[in-house]
N, C-alpha and C positions, 0 to 999 in steps of 0.2 A: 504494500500500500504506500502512495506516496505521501508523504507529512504535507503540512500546509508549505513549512520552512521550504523543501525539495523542492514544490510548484513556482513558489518563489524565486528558487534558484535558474527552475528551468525560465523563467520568463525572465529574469534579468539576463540569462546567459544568450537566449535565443536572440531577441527582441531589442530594439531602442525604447525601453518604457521605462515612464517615468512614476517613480509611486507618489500620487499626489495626499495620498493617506496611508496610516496603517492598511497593510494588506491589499490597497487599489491602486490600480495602478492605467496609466493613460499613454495609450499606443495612437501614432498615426501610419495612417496606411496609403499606401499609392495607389489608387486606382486608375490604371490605362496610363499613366503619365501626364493625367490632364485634370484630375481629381481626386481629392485627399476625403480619408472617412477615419474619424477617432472612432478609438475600440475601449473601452473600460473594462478590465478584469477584476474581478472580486474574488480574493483567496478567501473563503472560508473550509473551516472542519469542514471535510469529506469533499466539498467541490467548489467548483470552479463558476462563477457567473458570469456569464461575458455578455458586454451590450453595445452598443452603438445607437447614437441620437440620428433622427429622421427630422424629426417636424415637431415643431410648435403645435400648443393645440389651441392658442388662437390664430392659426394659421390652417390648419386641419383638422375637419370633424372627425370622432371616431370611428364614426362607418369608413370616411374614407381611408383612415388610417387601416380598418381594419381588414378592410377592401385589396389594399395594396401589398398585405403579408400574406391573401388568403390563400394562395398559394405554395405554401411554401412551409417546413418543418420545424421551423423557427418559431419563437416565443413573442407578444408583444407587450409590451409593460409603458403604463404613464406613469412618469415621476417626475414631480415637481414643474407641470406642466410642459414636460420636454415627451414624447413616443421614442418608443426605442425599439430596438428589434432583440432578442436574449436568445440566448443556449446557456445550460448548464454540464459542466464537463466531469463526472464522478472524480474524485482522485485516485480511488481506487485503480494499481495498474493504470496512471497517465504516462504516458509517450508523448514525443515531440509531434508526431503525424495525428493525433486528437488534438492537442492544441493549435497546429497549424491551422486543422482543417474548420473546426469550429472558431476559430477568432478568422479563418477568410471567408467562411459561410455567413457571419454575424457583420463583417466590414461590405461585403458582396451585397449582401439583400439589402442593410442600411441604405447605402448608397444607390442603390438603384427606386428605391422607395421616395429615395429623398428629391432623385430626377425626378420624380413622376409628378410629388406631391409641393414642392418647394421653388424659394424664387432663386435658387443657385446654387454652388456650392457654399453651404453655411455650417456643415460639422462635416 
């Protein structure tokens, strides 16, 4: 099983992130070379929360927010009036290739939700 500490180590080691708190920490991502999507990781006991911001939700209704995930095997969370898109990652037995793929599935749909829904690149 990996500790929370391990997770930690693998995302300092893999990654450019920055921990902006205890345990969060704030990746940004290249998308296509023309468009950047921040990723936030939350190390907690047992797993891993990863998210990325889309849309204002005085900017976008929830249907539409809801609309634009409905698709797809991703999570969607409002906090603190920002949408996000989420995965949770067990720790149990985490590898680099589950982190890869879940923090590029979580910066992927963000970003493409945020094309759809938003007036530019804004996260």
């Amino acid at each position: 099983m990996t500790t929370t500490a391990g997770a930690k180590r693998l995302i300092e080691a893999k990654y450019e992130a920055e921990e902006i708190e205890e345990n969060v920490y704030k990746l940004v991502f290249d998308i296509d070379g023309t468009r950047s999507q921040v990723v936030f990781v939350e190390v907690n006991d047992g797993f891993l929360l990863i998210r990325s911001p889309f849309a204002n939700i005085d900017d976008v209704s929830p249907k539409r927010a809801l609309d634009a995930n409905s698709n797809t095997q991703l999570g969607l969370q409002l906090k603190f009036g920002v949408y996000y898109i989420t995965h949770m990652v067990p720790l149990d037995d985490l590898d680099k290739s589950e982190l890869d793929v879940g923090l590029g599935a979580v910066a992927a749909v963000a970003d493409i939700c945020e094309s759809a829904l938003s007036k530019g690149d804004v996260y």
